[in-house]
Legacy VTK file of the C-alpha trace (Angstrom):
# vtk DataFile Version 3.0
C-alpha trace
ASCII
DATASET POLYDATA
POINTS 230 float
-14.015 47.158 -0.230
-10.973 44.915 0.040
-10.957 41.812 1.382
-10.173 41.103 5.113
-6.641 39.603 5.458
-7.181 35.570 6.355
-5.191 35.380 9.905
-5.097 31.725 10.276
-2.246 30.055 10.514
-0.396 26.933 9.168
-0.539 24.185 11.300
0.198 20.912 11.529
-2.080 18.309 10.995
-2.144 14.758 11.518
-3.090 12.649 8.999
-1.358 9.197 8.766
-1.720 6.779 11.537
0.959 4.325 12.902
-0.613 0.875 11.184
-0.554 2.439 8.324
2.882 3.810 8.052
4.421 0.419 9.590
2.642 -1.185 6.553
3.802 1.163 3.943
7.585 1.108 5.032
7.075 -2.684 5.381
6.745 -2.657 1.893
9.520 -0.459 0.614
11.790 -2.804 2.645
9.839 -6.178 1.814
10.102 -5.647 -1.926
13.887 -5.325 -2.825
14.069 -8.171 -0.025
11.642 -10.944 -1.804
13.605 -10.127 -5.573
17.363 -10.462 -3.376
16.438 -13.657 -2.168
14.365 -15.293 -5.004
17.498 -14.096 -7.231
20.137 -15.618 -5.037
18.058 -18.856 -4.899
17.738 -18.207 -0.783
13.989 -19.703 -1.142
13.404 -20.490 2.684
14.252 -16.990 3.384
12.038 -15.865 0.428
9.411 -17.949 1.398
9.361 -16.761 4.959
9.431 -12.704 3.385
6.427 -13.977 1.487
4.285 -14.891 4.632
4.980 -11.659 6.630
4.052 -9.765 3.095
0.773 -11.828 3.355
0.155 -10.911 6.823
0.582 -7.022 5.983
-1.556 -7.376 2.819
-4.369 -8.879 5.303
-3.881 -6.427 7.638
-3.827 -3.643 4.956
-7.349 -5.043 3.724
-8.309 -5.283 7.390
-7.556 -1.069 8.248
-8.923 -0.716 4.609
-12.515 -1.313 6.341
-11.716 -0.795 10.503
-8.766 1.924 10.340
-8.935 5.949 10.624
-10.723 8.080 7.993
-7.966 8.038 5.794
-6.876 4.379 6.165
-10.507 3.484 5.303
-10.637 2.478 1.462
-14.454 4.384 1.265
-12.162 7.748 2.282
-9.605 7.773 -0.956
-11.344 5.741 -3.303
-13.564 8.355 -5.485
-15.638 7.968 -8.968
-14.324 9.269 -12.433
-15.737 12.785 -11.725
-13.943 13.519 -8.686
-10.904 11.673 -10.540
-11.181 13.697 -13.382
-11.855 16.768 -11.682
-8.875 16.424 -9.374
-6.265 16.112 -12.623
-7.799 19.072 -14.041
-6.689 21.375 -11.204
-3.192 19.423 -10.997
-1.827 22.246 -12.817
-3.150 25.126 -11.669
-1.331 27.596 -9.459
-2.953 26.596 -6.222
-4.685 23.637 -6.057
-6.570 22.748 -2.321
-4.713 20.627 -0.496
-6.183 17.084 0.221
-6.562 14.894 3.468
-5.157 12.110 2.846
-4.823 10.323 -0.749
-5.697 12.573 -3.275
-8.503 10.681 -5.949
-5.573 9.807 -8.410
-3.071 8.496 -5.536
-5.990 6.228 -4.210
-5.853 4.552 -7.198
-2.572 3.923 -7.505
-2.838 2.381 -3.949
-5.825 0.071 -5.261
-3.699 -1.058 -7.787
-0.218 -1.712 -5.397
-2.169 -3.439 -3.021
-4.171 -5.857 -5.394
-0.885 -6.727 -7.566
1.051 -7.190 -4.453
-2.064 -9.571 -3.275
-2.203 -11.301 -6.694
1.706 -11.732 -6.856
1.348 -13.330 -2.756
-1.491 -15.535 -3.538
-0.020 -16.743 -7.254
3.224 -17.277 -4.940
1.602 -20.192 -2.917
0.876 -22.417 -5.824
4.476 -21.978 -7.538
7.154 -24.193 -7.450
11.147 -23.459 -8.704
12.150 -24.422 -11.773
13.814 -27.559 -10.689
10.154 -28.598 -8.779
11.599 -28.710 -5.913
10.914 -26.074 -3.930
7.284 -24.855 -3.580
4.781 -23.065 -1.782
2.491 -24.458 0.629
-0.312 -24.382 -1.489
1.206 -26.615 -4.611
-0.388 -29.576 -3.446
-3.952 -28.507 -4.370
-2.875 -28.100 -8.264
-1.226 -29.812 -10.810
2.704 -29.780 -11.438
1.779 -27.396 -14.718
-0.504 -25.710 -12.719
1.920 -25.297 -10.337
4.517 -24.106 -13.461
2.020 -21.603 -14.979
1.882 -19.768 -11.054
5.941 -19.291 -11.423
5.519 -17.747 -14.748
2.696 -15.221 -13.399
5.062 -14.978 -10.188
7.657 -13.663 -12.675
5.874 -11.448 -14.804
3.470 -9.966 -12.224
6.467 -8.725 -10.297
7.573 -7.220 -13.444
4.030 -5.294 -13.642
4.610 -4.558 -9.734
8.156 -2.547 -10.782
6.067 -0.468 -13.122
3.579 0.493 -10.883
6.346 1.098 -8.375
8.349 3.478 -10.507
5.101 5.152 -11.541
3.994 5.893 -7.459
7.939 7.284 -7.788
7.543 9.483 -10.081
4.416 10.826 -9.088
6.260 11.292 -5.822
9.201 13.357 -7.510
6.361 15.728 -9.519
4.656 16.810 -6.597
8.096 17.203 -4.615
9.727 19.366 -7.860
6.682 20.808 -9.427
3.985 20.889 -6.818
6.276 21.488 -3.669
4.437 19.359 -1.576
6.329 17.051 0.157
4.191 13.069 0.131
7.377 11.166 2.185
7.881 13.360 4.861
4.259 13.157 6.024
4.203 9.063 5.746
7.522 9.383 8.431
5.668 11.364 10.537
2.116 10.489 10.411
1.509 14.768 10.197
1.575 17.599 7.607
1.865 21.381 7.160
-1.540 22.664 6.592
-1.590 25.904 4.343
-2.621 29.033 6.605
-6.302 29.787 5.188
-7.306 26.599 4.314
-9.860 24.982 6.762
-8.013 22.074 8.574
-8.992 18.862 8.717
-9.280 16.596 11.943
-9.811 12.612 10.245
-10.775 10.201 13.004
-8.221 7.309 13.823
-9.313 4.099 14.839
-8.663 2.453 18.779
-5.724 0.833 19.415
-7.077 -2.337 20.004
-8.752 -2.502 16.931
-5.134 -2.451 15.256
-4.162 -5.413 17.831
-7.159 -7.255 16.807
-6.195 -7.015 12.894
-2.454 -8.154 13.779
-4.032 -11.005 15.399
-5.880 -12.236 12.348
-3.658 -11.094 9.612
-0.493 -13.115 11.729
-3.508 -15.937 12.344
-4.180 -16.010 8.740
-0.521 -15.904 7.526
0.572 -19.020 9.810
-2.544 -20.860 8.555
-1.666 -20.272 5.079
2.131 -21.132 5.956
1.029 -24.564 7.204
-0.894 -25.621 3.826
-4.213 -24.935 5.215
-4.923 -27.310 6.951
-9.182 -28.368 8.295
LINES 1 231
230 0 1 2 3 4 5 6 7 8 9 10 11 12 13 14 15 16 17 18 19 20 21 22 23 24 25 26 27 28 29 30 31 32 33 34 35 36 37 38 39 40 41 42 43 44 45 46 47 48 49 50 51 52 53 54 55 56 57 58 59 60 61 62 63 64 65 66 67 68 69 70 71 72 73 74 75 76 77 78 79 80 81 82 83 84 85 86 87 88 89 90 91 92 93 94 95 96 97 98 99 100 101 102 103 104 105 106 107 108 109 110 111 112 113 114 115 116 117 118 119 120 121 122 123 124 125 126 127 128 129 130 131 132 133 134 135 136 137 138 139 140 141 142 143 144 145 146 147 148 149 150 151 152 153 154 155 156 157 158 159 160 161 162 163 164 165 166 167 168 169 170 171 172 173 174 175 176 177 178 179 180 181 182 183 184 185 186 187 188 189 190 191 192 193 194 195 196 197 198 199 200 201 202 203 204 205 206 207 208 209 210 211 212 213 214 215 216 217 218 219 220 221 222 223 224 225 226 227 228 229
């Protein structure tokens, strides 16, 4: 006996909330910003790019634990079985489509966020070249202290490019080879669901609890601006 035809529909489902998206655009923009104006030698203007990125990475950490389902970092990040089980079925003809980051993308945003936080935090103990310009943390290390940070400022930005082209061209594949569009939906917070495929509904998180992270993260980011001060 055949098979009853599935009459379910695509639909659209939304996935991405607005914290997150803010935060991920933030980023795009925030990065060719910070390399302009450390490369021009505009270091007040860097500086001040470097303390919103903080507040974002805070906040980031903050929706990590208190955001929607797939904000939450216990939603994308998976063990090496579900890792290894996703890549096997990246070729196949169909694969089933995933809410949120798939095992291998949550990964990749493990990695982005904890280089952009160790690039941020190595950024508060470096000073220029010339010592004169620092950040507002040099105080609490030594001048070659402060000398080694700009040299891991350098070169983890360097590791930050390759992980950036990497997240692009895992963008491209699935765009070319898997036709699944990953931008569009982090624009619009919502996807295409394929008709037959159960859709998902992931909780999002209150309003206010996205007020209440901006508070802290910006809280955080002036302390830090300030030297810490007690």
């Amino acid at each position: 006996m055949a098979a009853a035809p599935d009459d379910r529909a695509a639909s659209r489902v939304k996935l991405w909330d607005l914290p997150v998206r803010l935060v991920h655009w933030s980023f795009v923009l925030l990065l060719p910003a910070l390399w302009w104006t450390w490369n021009k030698g505009d270091i007040a203007t860097h500086k001040l790019l470097g303390y919103v990125l903080l507040g974002l990475l805070v906040f980031r950490l903050f929706w990590g634990f208190a955001g929607g389902e797939t904000a939450r970092f216990a939603g994308f990040v998976k063990g090496p079985r579900a890792v290894a089980a996703y890549v096997r079925g990246l070729f196949g003809k169909e694969s089933a489509p995933v809410a949120g980051h798939n095992p291998v993308g949550g990964w990749s945003v493990v990695a982005l966020l904890g280089l952009l936080s160790a690039q941020t935090i190595v950024g508060l103990f470096t000073q220029d070249i010339d010592g004169i310009e620092s950040g507002p943390l040099t105080y609490l290390v030594s001048y070659d202290t402060a000398e080694s940070a700009r040299w891991w400022h350098d070169k983890l930005f360097d590791a930050l490019l390759c992980l950036v082209a990497l997240h692009v061209a895992a963008i491209l594949f699935y765009l070319l080879v898997k036709r699944d569009n990953l931008v569009g939906p982090m624009v619009t917070g919502s996807r295409t669901w394929p008709a037959g495929a159960p859709p998902p509904s992931p909780r999002h998180a209150p309003f206010w609890r996205a007020l209440a992270g901006a508070a802290l993260a910006a809280a955080i980011a002036w302390w830090v601006a300030r030297g810490c001060p007690v």
